[in-house]
Structure formats: structure tokens, C-alpha cells
C-alpha positions in Angstrom: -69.1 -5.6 -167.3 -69.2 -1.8 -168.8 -70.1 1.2 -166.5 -72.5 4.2 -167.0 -70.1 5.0 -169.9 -69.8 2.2 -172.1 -65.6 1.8 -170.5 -65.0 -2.0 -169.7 -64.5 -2.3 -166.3 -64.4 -5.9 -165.4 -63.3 -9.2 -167.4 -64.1 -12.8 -166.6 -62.4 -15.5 -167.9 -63.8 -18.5 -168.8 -62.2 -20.1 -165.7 -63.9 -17.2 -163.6 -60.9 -15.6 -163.6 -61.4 -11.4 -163.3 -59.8 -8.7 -164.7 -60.7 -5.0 -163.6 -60.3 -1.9 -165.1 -60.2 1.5 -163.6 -60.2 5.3 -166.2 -59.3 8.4 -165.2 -61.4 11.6 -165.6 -60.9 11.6 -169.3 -61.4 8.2 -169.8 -58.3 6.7 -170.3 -57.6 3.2 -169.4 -55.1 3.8 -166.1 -55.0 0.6 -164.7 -55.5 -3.3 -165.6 -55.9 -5.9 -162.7 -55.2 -9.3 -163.8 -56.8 -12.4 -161.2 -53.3 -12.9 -159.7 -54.0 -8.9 -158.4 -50.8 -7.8 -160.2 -51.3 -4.7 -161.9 -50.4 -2.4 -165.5 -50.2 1.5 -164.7 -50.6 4.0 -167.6 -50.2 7.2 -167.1 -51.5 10.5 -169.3 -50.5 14.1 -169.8 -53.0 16.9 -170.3 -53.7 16.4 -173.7 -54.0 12.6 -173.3 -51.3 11.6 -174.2 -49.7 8.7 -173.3 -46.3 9.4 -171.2 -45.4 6.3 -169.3 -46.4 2.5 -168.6 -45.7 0.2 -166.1 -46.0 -3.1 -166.5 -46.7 -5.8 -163.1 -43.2 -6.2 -162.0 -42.7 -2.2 -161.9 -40.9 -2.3 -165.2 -41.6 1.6 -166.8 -41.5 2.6 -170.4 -42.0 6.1 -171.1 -43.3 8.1 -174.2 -42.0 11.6 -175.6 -43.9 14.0 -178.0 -43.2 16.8 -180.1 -45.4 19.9 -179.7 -47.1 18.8 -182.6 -48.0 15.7 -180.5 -46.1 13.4 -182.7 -44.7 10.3 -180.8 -40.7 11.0 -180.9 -39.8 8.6 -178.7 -40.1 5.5 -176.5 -38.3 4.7 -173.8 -38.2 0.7 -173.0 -37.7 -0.2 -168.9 -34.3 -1.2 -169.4 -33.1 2.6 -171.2 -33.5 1.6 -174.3 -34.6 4.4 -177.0 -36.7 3.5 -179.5 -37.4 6.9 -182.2 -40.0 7.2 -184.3 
């Protein structure tokens, strides 16, 4: 199922299992809700970038940028930095 602006906001399985979506203002993807109602945060920065992601069990990578908005680097949930 799409909404008024084309964004998906619901999934269903072939089970019947759903998936929602929900966008924020700019139409990023913020949020995923899988049928077991666990949940995968993004989050965005002004210029939509991409700055952190949470994944069902609270487990948070997070994303740095040059000002050129270059990915630099990305942070894993366990501290690990990846560099680009």
C-alpha cells in the first residue's frame, strides 16, 4: 500500500504478515515495523543525510560526513569504525 505520495507505507507477506512504514517531512524512510511489531529507526540531518540507524534490538550505527557531504565514516553498534 503507497500513500498520496507514491512512499510505501504498508507490506504484506504472503502469509499476511505486515510491514509498515512511516517518512518524515522530507520523505525519508524513518521507520520499518516488521509483523512481530519490532522496529528499525533511521534518523536524518538537515540536508538528508543519513546520521544514525537503529536496528530492533536498540543496536545504533551512526554515520559521519564531510562538509562536502561525503560519507567519512560509519560507526557499527559495537564502536567499530568503518572509513570510507
Amino acid at each position: 500500500m503507497f500513500n498520496d505520495l507514491g512512499r510505501l507505507i504498508e507490506s504484506v507477506g504472503a502469509r499476511g504478515q505486515t510491514t509498515t512504514y512511516a517518512y518524515d517531512a522530507n520523505g525519508n524512510r524513518v521507520r520499518a515495523t516488521d509483523p512481530a511489531g519490532d522496529a528499525t529507526t533511521r534518523a536524518f540531518d538537515a540536508l538528508d543525510r543519513l546520521v544514525r540507524a537503529t536496528d530492533a534490538l536498540g543496536g545504533a550505527g551512526t554515520y559521519a560526513y564531510d562538509g562536502q557531504d561525503n560519507l567519512l565514516s560509519v560507526t557499527d553498534p559495537n564502536g567499530h569504525v568503518n572509513r570510507s
